[in-house]
C-alpha positions in Angstrom: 22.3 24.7 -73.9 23.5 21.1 -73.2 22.8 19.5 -69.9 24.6 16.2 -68.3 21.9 14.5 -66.3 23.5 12.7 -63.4 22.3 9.1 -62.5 22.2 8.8 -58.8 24.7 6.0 -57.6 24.5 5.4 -54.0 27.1 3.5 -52.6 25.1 1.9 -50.1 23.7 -1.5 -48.9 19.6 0.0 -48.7 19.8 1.6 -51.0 16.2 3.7 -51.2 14.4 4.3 -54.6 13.3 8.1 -54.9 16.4 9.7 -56.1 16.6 7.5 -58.7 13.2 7.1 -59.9 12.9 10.4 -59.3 15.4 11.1 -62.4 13.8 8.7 -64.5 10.5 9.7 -64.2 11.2 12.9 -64.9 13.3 11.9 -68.5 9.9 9.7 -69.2 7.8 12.5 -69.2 9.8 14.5 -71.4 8.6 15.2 -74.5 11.9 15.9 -76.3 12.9 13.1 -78.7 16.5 12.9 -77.8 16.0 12.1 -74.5 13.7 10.0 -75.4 16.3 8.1 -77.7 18.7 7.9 -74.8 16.4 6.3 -72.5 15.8 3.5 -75.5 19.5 3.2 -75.3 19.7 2.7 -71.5 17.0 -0.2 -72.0 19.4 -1.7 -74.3 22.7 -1.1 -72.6 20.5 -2.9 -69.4 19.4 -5.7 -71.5 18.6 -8.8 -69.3 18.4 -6.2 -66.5 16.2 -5.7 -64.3 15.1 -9.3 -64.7 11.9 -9.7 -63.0 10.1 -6.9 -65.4 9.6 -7.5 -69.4 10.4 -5.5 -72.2 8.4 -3.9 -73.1 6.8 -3.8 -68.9 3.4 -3.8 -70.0 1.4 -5.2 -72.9 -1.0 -3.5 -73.3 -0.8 -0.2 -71.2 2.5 2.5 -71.9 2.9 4.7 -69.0 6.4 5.3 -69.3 6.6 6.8 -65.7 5.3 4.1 -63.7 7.6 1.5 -66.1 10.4 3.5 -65.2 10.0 3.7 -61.2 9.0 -0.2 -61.4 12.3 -1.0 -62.9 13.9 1.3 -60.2 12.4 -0.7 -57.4 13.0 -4.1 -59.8 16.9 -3.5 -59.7 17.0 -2.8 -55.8 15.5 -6.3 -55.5 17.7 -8.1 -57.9 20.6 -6.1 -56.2 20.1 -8.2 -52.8 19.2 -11.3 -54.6 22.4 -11.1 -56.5 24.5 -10.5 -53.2 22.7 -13.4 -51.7 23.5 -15.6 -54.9 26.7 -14.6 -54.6 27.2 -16.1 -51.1 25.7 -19.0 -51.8 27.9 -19.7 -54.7 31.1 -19.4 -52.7 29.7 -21.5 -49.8 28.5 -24.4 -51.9 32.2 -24.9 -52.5 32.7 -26.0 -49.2 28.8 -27.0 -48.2 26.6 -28.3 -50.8 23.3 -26.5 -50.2 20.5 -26.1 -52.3 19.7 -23.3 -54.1 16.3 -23.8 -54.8 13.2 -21.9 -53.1 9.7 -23.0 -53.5 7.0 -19.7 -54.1 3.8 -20.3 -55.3 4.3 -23.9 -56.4 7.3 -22.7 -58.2 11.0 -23.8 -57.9 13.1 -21.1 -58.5 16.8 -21.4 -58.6 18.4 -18.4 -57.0 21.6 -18.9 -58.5 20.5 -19.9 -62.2 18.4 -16.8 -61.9 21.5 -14.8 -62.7 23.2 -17.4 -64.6 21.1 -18.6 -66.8 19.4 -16.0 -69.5 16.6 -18.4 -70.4 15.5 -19.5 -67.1 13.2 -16.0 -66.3 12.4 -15.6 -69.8 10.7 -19.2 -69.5 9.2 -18.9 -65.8 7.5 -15.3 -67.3 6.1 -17.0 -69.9 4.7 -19.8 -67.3 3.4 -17.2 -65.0 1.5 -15.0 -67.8 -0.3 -18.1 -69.2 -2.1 -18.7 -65.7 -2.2 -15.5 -64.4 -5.4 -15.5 -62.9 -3.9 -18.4 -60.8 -0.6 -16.9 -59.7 -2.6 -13.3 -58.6 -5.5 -15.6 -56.6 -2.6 -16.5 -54.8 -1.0 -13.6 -53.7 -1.4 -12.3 -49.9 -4.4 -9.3 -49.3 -1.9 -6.5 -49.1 -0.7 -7.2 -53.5 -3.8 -6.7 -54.4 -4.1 -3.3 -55.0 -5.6 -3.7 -59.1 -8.7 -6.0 -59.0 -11.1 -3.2 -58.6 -10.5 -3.4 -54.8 -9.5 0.4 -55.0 -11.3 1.2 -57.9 -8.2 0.1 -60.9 -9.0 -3.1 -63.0 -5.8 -3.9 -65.0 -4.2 -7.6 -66.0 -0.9 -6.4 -66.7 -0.4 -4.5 -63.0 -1.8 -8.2 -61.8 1.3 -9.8 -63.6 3.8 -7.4 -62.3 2.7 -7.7 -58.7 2.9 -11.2 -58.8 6.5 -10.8 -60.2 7.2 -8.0 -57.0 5.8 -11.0 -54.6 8.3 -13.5 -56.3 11.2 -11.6 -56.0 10.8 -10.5 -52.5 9.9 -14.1 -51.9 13.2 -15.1 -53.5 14.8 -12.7 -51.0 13.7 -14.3 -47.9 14.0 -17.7 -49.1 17.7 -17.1 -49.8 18.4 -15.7 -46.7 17.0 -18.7 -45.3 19.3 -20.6 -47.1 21.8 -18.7 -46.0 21.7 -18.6 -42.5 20.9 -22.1 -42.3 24.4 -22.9 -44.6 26.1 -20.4 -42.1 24.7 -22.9 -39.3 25.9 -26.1 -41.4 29.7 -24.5 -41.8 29.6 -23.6 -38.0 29.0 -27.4 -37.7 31.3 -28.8 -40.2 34.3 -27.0 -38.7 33.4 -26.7 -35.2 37.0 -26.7 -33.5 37.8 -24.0 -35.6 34.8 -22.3 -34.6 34.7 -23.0 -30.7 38.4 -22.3 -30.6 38.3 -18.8 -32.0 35.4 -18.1 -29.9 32.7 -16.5 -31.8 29.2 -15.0 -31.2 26.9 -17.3 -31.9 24.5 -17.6 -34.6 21.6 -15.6 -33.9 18.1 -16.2 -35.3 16.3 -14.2 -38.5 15.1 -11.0 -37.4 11.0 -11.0 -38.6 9.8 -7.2 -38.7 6.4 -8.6 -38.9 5.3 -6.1 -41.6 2.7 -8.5 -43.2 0.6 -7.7 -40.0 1.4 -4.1 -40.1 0.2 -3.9 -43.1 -3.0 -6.0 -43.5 -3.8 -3.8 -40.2 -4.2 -0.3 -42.0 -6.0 -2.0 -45.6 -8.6 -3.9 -43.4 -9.4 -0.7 -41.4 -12.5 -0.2 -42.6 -12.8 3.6 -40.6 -10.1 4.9 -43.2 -10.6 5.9 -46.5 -8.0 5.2 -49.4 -6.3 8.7 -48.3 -6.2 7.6 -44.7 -5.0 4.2 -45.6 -2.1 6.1 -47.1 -1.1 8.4 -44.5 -1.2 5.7 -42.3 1.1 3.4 -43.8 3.7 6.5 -44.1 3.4 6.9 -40.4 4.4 3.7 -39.7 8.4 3.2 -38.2 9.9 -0.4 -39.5 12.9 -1.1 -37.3 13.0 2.7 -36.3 13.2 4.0 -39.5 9.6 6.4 -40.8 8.5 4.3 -43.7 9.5 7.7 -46.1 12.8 7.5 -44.5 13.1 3.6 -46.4 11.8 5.3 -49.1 14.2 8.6 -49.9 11.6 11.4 -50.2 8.6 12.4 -52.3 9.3 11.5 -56.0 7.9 13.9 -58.6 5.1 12.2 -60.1 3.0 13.4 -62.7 0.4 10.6 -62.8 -1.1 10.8 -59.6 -3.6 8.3 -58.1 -4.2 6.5 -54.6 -3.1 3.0 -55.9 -0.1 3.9 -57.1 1.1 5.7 -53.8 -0.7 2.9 -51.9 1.8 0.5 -54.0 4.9 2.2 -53.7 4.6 2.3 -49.7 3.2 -1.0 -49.0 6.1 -2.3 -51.9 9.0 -0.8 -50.1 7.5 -2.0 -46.8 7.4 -5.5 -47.8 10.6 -5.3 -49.3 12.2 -3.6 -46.3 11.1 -6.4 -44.2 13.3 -8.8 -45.7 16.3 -6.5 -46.8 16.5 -5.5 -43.1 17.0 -8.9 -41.8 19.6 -9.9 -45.1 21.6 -6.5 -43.8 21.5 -7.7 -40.1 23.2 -11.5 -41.7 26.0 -9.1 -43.5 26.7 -7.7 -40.4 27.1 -10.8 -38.5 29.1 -12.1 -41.6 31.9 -9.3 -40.7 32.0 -10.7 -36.9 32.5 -14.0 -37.9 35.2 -13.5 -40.2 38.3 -14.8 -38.9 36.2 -18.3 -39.2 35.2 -17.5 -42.8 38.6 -16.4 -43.6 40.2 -19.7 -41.7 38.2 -22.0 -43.8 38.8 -20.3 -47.1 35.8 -18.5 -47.6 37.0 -14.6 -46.9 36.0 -13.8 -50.1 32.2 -13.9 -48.9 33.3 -10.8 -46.8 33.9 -9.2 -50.3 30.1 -9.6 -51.2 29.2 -8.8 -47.8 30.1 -5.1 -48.2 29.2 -5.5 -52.0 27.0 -1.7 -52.5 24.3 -0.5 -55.1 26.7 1.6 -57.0 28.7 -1.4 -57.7 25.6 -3.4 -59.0 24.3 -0.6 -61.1 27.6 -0.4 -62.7 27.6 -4.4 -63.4 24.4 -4.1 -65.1 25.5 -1.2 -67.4 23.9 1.5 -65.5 25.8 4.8 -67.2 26.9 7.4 -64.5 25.4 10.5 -66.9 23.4 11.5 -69.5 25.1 13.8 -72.1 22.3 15.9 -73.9 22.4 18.5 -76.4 18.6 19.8 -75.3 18.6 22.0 -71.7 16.7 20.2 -69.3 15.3 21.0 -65.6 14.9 18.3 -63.1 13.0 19.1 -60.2 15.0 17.4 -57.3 13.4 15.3 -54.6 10.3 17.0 -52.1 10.7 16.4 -48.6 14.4 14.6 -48.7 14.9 12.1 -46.1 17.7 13.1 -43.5 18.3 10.0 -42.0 20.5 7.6 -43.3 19.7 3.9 -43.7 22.9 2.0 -41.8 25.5 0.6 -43.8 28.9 -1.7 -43.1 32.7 -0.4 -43.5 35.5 -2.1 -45.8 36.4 -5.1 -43.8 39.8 -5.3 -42.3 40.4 -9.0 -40.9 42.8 -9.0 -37.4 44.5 -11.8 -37.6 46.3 -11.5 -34.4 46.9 -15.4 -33.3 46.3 -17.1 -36.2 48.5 -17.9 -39.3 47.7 -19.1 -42.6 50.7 -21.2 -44.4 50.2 -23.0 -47.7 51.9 -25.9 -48.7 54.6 -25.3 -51.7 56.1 -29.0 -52.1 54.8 -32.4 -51.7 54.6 -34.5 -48.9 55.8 -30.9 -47.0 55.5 -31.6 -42.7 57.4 -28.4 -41.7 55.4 -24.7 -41.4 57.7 -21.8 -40.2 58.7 -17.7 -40.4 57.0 -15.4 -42.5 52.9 -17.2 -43.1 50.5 -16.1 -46.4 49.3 -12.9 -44.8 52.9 -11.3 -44.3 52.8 -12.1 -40.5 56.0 -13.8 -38.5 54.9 -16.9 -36.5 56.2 -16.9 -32.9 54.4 -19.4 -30.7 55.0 -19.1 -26.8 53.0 -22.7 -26.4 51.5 -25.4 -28.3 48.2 -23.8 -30.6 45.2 -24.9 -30.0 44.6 -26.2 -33.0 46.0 -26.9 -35.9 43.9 -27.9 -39.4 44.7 -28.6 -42.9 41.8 -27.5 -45.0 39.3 -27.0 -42.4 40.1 -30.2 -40.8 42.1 -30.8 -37.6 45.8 -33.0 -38.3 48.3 -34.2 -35.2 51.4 -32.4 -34.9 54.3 -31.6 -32.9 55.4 -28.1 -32.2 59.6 -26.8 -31.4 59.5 -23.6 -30.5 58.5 -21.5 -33.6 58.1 -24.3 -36.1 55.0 -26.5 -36.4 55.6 -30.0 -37.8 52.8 -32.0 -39.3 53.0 -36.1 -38.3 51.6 -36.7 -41.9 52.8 -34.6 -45.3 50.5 -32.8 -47.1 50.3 -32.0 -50.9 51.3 -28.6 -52.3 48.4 -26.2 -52.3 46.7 -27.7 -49.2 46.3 -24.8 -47.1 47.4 -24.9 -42.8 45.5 -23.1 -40.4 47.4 -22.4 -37.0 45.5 -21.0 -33.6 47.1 -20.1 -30.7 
């Protein structure tokens, strides 16, 4: 009988792993060669994706269904790097910034990281030639295969050095970020004091290093007790299973691996939480964004993981002639992670005109966004790109004392 296998899409902006590693894992350990072939096929139509794992993952162990759920938890990662690289992108047209972040005495480019197809490709190779170097450096709570819990192997050293790297890339863009957000505040501070806006508030910092290092360095637990203990843990109010999704169907079992998958989406955790708190604030802010022509950073701001699953080729189904069962997820998580709506900008007391002849002074009726201009008194302030320009005002009609070229863009607050 043939089956269509459903690949979980959720439109969300924390996204949690289980459901879809869940699926995957399951497929890996089938032992029917057509599904089989249509996982190759999903490598291929992924390609570049996820970027921080090779192909094949490891070189020399094949465990299919720990490849599978590390690529899972690989594209979460790249999902808010993307976003982030994204928004730096747009504001770099108005503020140069750098886009560099220094992580084990690397400089990774955030934005060539997605633009470039050579540039991981070369820092891999550059990593896996020292990578007795790059693992020494890692913090206590990555090393989870030296033999601390009883598994030796090289090529799980290489991957968690490449989970470290990209959660450090995380953080280290959001600190770019919010310190870009900070440098636009500053650049166009009369538009920003006149429209009256929350202030910029500092990076949230769960602290989940310490959390962590607390329950490994326990030395009354055993491995089993270690692990119960990190599910028990609440990051930000959420129960660490709730980040998580549920229990995924495994079918190679051992401490490490569950030890890894927690502590992983932990760490992770503690830097998506604070990048989702920066979105938020990105919607409250965005009559400012929007006034200096950077409302299409509101676009990325709501940007979900179905939409970057389906930008990396990620099919929606699996069409099989063989029947197959999947098990669905044990002990489903009923809370759900926070997310942000579509945003709708009000607009109420500013207008938006854009010059349409040269040397043009006179801005009147009907502005860019459909809405009629009726001033009862002079704005308080009046800008041409971002900057602030004299002008008189007679009744409804703003007058600029100098011309400005077509395309310049006028930004009017009452």
């Amino acid at each position: 009988m043939p089956t269509t296998v459903s690949i979980p899409c959720s439109a969300v902006l924390l996204p949690t792993k289980a459901e879809l590693a869940n699926v995957f894992i399951q497929l890996a350990n089938s032992e029917i060669e057509e599904i089989q072939d249509k996982l190759e096929d999903i490598e291929k139509i992924l390609g570049y994706y996820p970027l921080s794992v090779p192909n094949p993952l490891y070189g020399t162990l094949s465990i299919p269904e720990i490849e599978w759920e590390r690529r899972v938890g690989a594209m979460i990662q790249e999902y808010h790097l993307y976003i982030q690289a994204k928004i730096m992108e747009l504001i770099n047209d108005v503020l140069s910034i750098s886009f560099e972040v220094s992580i084990m005495g690397l400089s990774i480019d955030v934005v060539r990281v997605f633009s470039d197809p050579t540039y991981i490709p070369e820092l891999k190779s550059q990593i896996a030639a020292n990578i007795d170097q790059f693992y020494a450096l890692l913090p206590e709570e990555y090393k989870l295969f030296d033999g601390k819990f009883g598994l030796v192997s090289d090529d799980l050293k290489a991957d968690a050095v490449w989970s470290y790297i990209m959660s450090q890339l995380n953080k280290g863009a959001l600190g770019l970020i919010h310190g870009a957000i900070g440098g636009l505040i500053d650049k166009f501070d009369e538009i920003w004091d006149a429209l009256g806006l929350p202030s910029l508030p500092s990076l949230t910092d769960l602290n989940v290093k310490a959390l962590i290092q607390a329950i490994l360095d326990d030395a009354s637990k055993d491995v089993e007790a270690k692990i119960e203990a990190l599910k028990a843990l609440s990051i930000a109010g959420f129960n660490v299973m709730d980040l998580i999704g549920g229990e995924i169907n495994e079918f190679i079992v051992s401490a490490e691996r569950q030890m890894d998958r927690l502590i992983e989406r932990i760490r992770d955790f503690g830097e998506e939480w604070p990048k989702f708190l920066i979105q938020e604030y990105i919607q409250k802010i965005k009559k400012f964004l929007d006034a200096i022509g950077l409302g299409a950073i509101l676009d990325w701001a709501v940007f979900d993981f179905c939409k970057f699953l389906k930008i990396i080729g990620m099919p929606s189904q699996i069409n099989l002639t063989s029947a197959i069962e999947l098990l669905p997820l044990a002990d489903v998580s009923t809370v759900s992670l926070p997310t942000l709506s579509a945003v709708v900008i009000d607009r109420s007391g500013t207008y938006k005109f854009t010059a349409t002849e040269e040397n043009q002074t006179i801005f009147s009726g009907i502005d860019i966004h459909g809405t009629n201009m009726i001033l009862e008194e002079n704005p308080q302030l009046v800008t041409v790109d971002g900057e602030p320009v004299a002008y008189t005002r007679t009744d409804d009609v703003i007058t600029l004392i100098n011309g400005i070229n077509i395309g310049k863009n006028v930004y009017i607050i009452e």
